[in-house]
C-alpha positions as CSV (number, residue, x, y, z in Angstrom):
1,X,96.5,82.8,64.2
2,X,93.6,84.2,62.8
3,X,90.8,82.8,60.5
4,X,92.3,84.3,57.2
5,X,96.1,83.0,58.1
6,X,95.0,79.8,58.9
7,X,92.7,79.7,55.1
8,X,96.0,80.6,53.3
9,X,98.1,77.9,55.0
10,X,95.2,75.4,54.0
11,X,95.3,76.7,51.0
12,X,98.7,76.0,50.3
13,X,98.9,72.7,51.5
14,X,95.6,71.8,48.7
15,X,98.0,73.0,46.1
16,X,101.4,71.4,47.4
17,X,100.1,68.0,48.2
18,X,96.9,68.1,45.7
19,X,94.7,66.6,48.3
20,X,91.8,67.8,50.3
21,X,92.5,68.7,53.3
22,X,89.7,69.7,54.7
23,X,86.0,69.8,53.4
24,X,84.8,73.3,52.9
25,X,81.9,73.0,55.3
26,X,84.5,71.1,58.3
27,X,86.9,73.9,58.0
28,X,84.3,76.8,58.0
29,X,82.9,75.0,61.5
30,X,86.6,74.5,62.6
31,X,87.6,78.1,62.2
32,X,84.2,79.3,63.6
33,X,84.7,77.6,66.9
34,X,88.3,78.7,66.9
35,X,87.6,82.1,66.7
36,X,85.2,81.8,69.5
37,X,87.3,80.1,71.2
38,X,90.1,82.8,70.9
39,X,87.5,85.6,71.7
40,X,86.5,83.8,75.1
41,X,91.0,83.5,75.6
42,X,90.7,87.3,75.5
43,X,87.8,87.7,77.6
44,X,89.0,85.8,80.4
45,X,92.8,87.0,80.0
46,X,91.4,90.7,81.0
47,X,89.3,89.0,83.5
48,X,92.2,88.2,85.3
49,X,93.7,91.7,84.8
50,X,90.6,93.0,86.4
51,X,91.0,90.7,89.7
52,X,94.2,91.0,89.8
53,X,94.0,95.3,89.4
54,X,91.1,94.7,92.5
55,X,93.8,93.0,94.7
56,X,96.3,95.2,94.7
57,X,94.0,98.1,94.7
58,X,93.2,96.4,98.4
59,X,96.3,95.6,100.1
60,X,97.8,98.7,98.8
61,X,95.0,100.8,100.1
62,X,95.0,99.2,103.4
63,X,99.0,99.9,103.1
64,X,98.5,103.0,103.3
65,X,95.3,103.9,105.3
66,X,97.8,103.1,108.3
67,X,98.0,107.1,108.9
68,X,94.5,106.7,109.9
69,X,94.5,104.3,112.9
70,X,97.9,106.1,114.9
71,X,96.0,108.4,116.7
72,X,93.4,106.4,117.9
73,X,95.4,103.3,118.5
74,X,97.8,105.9,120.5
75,X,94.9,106.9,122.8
76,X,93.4,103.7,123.3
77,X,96.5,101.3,123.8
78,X,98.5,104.7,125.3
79,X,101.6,103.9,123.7
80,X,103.4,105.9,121.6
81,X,103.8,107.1,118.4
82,X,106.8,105.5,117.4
83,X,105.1,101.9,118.8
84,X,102.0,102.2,117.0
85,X,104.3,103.2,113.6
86,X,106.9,100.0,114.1
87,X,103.4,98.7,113.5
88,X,102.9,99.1,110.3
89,X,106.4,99.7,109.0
90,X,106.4,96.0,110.2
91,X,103.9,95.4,107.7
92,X,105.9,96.3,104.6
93,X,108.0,94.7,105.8
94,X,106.9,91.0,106.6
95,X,105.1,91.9,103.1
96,X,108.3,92.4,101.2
97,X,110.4,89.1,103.3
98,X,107.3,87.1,102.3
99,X,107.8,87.7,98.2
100,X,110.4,85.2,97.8
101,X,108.7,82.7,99.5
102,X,105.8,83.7,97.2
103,X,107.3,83.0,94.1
104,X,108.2,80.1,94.9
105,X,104.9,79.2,96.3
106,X,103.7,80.4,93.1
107,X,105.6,77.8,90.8
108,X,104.9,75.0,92.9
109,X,100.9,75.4,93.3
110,X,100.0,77.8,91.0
111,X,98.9,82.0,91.7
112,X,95.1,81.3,92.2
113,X,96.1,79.0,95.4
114,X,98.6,81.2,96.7
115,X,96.3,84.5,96.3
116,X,93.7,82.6,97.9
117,X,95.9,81.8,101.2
118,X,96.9,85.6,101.6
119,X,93.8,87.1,101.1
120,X,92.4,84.4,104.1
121,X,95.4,85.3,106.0
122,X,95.7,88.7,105.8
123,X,91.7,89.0,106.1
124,X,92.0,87.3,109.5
125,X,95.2,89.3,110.6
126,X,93.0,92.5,110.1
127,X,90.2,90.9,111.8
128,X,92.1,89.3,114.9
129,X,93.8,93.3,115.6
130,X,90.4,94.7,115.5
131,X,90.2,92.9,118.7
132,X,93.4,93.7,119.9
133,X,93.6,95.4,123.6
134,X,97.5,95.7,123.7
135,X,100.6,96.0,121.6
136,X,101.0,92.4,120.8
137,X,97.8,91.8,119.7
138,X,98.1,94.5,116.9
139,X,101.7,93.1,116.1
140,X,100.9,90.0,115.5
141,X,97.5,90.3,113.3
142,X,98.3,93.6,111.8
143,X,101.4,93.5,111.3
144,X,102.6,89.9,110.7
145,X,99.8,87.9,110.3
146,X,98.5,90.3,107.4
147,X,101.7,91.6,105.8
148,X,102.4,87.5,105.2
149,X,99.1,87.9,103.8
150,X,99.5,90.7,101.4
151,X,102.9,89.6,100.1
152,X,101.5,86.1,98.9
153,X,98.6,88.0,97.4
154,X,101.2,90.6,95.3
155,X,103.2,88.8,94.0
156,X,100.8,86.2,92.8
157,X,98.2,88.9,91.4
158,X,101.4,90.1,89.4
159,X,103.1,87.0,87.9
160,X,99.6,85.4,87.0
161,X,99.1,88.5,84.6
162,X,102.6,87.8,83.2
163,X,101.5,84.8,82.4
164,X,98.6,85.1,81.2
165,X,99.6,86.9,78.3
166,X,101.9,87.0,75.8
167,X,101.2,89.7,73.1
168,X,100.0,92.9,75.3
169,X,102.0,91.7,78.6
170,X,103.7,94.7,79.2
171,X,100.2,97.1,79.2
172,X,98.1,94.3,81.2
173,X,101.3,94.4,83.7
174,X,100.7,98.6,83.8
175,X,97.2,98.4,84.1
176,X,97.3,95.6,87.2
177,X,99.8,98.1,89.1
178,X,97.5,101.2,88.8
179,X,95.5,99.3,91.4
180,X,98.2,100.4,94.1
181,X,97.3,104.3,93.0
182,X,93.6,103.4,93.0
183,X,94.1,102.1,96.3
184,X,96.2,104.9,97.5
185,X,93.6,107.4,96.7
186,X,90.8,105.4,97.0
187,X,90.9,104.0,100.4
188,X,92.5,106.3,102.7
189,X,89.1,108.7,102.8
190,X,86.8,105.9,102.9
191,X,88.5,104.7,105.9
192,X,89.4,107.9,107.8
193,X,85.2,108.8,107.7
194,X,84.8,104.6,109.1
195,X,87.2,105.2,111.9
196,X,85.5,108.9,112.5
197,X,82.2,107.4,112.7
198,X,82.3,104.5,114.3
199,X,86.2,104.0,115.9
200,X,89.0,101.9,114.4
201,X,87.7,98.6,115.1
202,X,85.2,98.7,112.5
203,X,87.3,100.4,110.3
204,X,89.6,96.9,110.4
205,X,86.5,94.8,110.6
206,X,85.9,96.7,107.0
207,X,89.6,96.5,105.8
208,X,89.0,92.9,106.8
209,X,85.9,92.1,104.4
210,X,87.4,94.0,101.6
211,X,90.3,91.5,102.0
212,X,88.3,88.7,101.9
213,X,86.5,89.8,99.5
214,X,90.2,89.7,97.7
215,X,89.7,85.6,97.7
216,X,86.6,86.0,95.3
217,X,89.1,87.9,92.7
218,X,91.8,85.2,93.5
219,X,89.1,82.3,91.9
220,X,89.7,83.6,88.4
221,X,93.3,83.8,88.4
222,X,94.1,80.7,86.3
223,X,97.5,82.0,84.9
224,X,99.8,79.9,82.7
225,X,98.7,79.8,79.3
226,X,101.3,82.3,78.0
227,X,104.7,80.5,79.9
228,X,103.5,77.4,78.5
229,X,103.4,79.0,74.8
230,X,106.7,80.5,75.4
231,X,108.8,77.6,77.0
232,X,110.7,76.7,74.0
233,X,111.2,79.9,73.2
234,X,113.3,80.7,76.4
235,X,117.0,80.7,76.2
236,X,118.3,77.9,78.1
237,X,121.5,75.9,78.5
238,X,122.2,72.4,77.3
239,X,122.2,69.9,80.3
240,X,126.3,69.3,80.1
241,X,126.4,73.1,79.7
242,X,123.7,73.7,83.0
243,X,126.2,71.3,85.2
244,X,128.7,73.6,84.3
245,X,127.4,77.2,84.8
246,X,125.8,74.8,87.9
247,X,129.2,74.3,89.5
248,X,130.9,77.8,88.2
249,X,128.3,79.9,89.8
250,X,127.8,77.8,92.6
251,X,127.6,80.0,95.9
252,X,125.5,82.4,93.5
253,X,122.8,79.3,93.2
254,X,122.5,79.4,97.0
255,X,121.8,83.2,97.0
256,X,119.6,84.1,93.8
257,X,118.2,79.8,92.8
258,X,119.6,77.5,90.3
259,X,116.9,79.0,87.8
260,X,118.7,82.3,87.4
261,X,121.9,81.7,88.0
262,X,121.8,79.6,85.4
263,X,120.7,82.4,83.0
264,X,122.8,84.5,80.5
265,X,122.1,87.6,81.9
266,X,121.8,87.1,85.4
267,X,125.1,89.7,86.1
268,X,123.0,92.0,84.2
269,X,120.0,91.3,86.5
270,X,122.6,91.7,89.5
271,X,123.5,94.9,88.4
272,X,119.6,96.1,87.8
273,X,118.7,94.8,91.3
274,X,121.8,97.1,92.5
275,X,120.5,100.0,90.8
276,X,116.8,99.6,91.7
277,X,117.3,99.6,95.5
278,X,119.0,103.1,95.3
279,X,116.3,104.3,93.5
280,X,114.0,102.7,96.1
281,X,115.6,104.5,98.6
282,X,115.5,107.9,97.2
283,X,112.1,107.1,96.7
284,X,111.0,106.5,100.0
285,X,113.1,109.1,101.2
286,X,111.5,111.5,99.2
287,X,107.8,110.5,100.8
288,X,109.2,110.7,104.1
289,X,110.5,114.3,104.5
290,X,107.9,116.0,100.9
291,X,105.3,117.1,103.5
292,X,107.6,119.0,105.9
293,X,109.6,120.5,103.2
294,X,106.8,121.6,101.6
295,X,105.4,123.0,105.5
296,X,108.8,124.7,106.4
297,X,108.6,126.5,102.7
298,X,105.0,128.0,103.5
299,X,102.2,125.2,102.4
300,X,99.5,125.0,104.7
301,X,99.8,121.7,106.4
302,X,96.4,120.9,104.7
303,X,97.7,121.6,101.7
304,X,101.0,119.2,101.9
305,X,99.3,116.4,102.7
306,X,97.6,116.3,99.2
307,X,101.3,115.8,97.4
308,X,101.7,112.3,98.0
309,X,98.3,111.8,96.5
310,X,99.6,114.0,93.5
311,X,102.3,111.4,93.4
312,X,99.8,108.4,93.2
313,X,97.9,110.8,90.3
314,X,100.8,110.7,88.1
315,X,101.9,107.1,88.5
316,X,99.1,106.1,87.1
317,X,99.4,107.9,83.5
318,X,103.0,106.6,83.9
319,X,102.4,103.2,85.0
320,X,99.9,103.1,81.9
321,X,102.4,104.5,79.3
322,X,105.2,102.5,80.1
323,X,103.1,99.2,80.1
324,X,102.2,100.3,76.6
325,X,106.1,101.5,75.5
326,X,107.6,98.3,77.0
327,X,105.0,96.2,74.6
328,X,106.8,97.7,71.8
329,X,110.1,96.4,69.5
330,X,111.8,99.8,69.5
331,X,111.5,100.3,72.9
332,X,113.6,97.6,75.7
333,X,112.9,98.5,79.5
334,X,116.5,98.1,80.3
335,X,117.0,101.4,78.3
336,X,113.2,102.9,79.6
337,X,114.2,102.5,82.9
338,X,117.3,104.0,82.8
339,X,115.9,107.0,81.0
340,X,113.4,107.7,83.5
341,X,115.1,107.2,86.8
342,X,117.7,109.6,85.3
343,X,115.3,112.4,84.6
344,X,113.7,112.1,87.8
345,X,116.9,112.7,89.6
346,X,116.4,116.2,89.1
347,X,113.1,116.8,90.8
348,X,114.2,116.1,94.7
349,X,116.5,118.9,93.8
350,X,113.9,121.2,92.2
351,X,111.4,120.9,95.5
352,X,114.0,122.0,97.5
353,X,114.3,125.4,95.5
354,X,110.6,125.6,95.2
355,X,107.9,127.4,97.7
356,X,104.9,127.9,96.5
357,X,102.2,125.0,96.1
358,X,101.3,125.0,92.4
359,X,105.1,124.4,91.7
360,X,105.4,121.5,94.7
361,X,102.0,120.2,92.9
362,X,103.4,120.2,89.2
363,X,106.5,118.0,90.5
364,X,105.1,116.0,92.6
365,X,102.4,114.8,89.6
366,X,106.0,114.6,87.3
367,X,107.7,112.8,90.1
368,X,105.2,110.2,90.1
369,X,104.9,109.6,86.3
370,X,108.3,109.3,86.2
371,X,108.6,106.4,89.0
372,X,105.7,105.3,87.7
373,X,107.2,104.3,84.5
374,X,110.1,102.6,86.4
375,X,107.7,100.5,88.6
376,X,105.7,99.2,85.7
377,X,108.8,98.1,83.5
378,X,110.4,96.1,86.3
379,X,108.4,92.9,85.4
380,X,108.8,93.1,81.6
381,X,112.9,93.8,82.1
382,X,113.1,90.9,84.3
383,X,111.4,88.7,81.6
384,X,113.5,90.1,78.8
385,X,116.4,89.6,80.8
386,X,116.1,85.9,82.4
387,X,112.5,84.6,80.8
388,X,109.3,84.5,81.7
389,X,109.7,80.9,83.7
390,X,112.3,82.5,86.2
391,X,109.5,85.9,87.0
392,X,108.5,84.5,89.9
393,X,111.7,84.1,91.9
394,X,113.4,87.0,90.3
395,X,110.5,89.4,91.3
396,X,110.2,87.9,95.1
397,X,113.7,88.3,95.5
398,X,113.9,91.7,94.0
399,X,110.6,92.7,96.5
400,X,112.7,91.5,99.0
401,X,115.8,93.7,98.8
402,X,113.3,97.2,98.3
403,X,111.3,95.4,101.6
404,X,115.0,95.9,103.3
405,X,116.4,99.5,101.6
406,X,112.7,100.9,102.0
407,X,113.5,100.2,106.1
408,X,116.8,101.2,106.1
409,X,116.6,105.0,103.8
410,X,114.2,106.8,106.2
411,X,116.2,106.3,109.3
412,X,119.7,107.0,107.2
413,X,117.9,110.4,105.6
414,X,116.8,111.2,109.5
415,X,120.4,111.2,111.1
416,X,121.7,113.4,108.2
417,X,118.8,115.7,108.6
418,X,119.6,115.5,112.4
419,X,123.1,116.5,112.2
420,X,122.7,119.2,109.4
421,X,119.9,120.7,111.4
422,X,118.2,120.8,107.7
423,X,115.2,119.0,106.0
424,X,116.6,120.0,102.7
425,X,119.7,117.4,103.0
426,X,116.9,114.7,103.1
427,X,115.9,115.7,99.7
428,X,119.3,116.0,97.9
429,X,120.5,112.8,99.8
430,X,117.1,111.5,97.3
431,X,117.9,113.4,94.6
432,X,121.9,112.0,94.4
433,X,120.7,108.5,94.9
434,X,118.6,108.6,91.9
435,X,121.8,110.0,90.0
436,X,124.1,107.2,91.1
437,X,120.8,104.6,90.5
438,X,120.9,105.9,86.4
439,X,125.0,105.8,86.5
440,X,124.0,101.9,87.6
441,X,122.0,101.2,84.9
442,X,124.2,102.6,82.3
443,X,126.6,100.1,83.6
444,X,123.9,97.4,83.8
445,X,122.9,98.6,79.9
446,X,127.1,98.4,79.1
447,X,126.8,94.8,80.3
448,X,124.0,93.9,78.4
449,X,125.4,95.2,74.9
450,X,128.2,93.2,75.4
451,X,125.9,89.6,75.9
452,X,124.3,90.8,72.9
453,X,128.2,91.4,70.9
454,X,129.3,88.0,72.1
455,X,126.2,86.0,71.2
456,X,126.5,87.8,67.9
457,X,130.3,86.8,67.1
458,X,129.7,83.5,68.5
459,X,126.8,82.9,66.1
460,X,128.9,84.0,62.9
461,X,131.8,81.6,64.4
């Protein structure tokens, strides 16, 4: 409420009651250090939009800097190629298992603690590889000891923002997730001319600081003001009518937490979680098999390698746009998600028709808008669906299940490819999973309609 509002309810309460409130001199010092008060709020509430961009813009840069460190791990350790991968897949991985664990770590003792334990854990994971002289050594700081690390700081730089604020939540969200672009495009040179210079030990050693560096961002995130503004504003049941849903939905508690199952829309959020992992998979199938589509069409090989960039360019215009679009009343991000992974379906099938590089540029820049805009309204549709007190666990389970389909669609996409003899199938297997993903949500979207009739009716009984 602002200082004007808050004269014209005083105000009104002189002339109702005929008293003084307030003397004129109190409530011109009262609103004066409210208003400050609110202008430091909004200082510190993109404070913690700018530590929380900074971590992501870390652990997803050292994500995917990976590239960098296979051929030099492959000659020192002389292993091969497909070891030295399992490394880092097993990194996304352990990064994705770790989010539900997260969220819950994150309602317990709050985001600041749990982004300060992943940043020191995944700072010495990094650190403890770079002095690695064998497989295990590399799997077990690299890989596990850091992707624990990363998932803890994730989903605790994301859910801190959420609740943080409660008017522009949407466009802080967008803006925290352009860090993983930053990162993306950001990181990878920086550490490719560290490892050329002076080997891939010190290139960890720096992945390392940056990390820890992470812990210093993780001091300022003191979440929470804007779930405790909006607690009685969340839908929730009576406690006769909890024990019920309780002991109706029963083996779904074990799976998903009392906390959502217990929510009005948490088939809708089944449905969305459905839909989202085929689109995961067609995305990651996609990033897998772009470059040598792109080679066997005629792109130099120097050339192909700059498309995946050009899909970090254009999430980050989409991530921004839909952060601002899901802020707004005429615009749900049920019905912006669906839009966007629908349209996108189209492009896997376009860059197999295409062969020149300006046209594989354009879509791959469209391509990431488009995904873009479906990454960044993920949180905002969980919290419109189940509330912004059940984010964290819906958001560490829902990292979970793209942590498995993201292992499982590049393998699947290689023994079609295999048994066609053709890179192409890869890319309409992507394009036909992205189809079936918007059929999904137009189910999920049927099924949230019809919450919306029934509470309706049940309102006018």
């Amino acid at each position: 409420m602002n200082s004007e509002e808050r004269k014209c309810l005083l105000e009104e309460k002189k002339q109702k009651y005929g008293v003084c409130v307030q003397s004129k001199q109190e409530e011109e010092d009262k609103t004066r250090n409210e208003s400050q008060k609110e202008s430091s709020e909004v200082g510190s509430e993109w404070l913690v939009v700018a530590a929380s961009f900074l971590c992501i813009c870390v652990l997803d840069g050292t994500m995917h800097s990976f590239g960098v460190f296979l051929d030099p791990l492959m000659k020192e350790l002389k292993q091969s190629r497909g070891a030295i991968s399992l490394a880092g897949s097993l990194q996304v991985a352990l990064s994705a298992f770790t989010a539900p664990v997260a969220g819950h770590l994150v309602t317990k003792i709050g985001a600041r603690n749990v982004s300060l334990v992943g940043a020191l854990t995944a700072s010495f994971g990094l650190l403890l590889a770079s002095f690695g002289s064998n497989l295990v050594g590399i799997f077990f700081g690299f890989s596990m000891l850091t992707g624990i690390g990363f998932g803890l700081m994730y989903i605790a730089a994301v859910i801190v923002v959420a609740e943080t604020f409660t008017t522009q939540r949407s466009l802080a969200l967008g803006l925290t997730l352009c860090g993983a672009g930053a990162g993306q495009l950001g990181m990878a040179p920086l550490v490719r001319w560290v490892v050329g210079c002076w080997g891939w030990r010190v290139g960890l050693q720096m992945l390392a600081g940056f990390t820890l560096g992470s812990a210093g961002f993780g001091i300022v995130m003191q979440g929470g003001k804007g779930q405790g503004q909006e607690a009685e504003t969340v839908k929730s049941n009576s406690s006769h009518e909890e024990e019920e849903v309780q002991q109706k939905r029963s083996c779904l508690s074990m799976i998903v937490g009392r906390g959502i199952a217990g929510q009005e829309n948490v088939h809708v959020f089944l449905v969305m979680v459905l839909a989202d992992a085929l689109a995961v998979m067609a995305l990651y199938i996609l990033y897998s098999y772009l470059k040598p589509v792109a080679v066997a069409a005629g792109v130099a090989p120097h050339l192909s390698a700059i498309l995946i960039s050009a899909i970090s360019v254009g999430s980050v215009s989409g991530r921004l746009l839909s952060g601002w679009m899901s802020d707004q009343p005429w615009c749900h991000p049920l019905f912006l998600t669906r839009a966007v992974v629908s349209i996108s379906c189209a492009i896997p099938f376009l860059l197999a028709w295409v062969d020149h590089f300006w046209m594989f540029i354009g879509l791959a820049i469209m391509f990431g808008f488009l995904t873009g805009k479906w990454i960044a309204a993920t949180s905002p549709l969980l919290i419109s669906l189940l509330g912004i007190q059940q984010l964290s666990q819906a958001l560490g389970l829902l990292t979970a299940v793209r942590g498995v389909v993201s292992l499982v669609s590049p393998p699947l996409a290689g023994m079609i490819v295999d048994l066609t003899i053709n890179s192409l199938n890869a890319l309409y297997l992507s394009g036909m999973l992205l189809m079936l993903s918007g059929f999904v949500y137009t189910f999920a979207i049927g099924l949230f309609k019809r919450k919306i009739r029934m509470n309706v009716l049940f309102q006018q009984i």
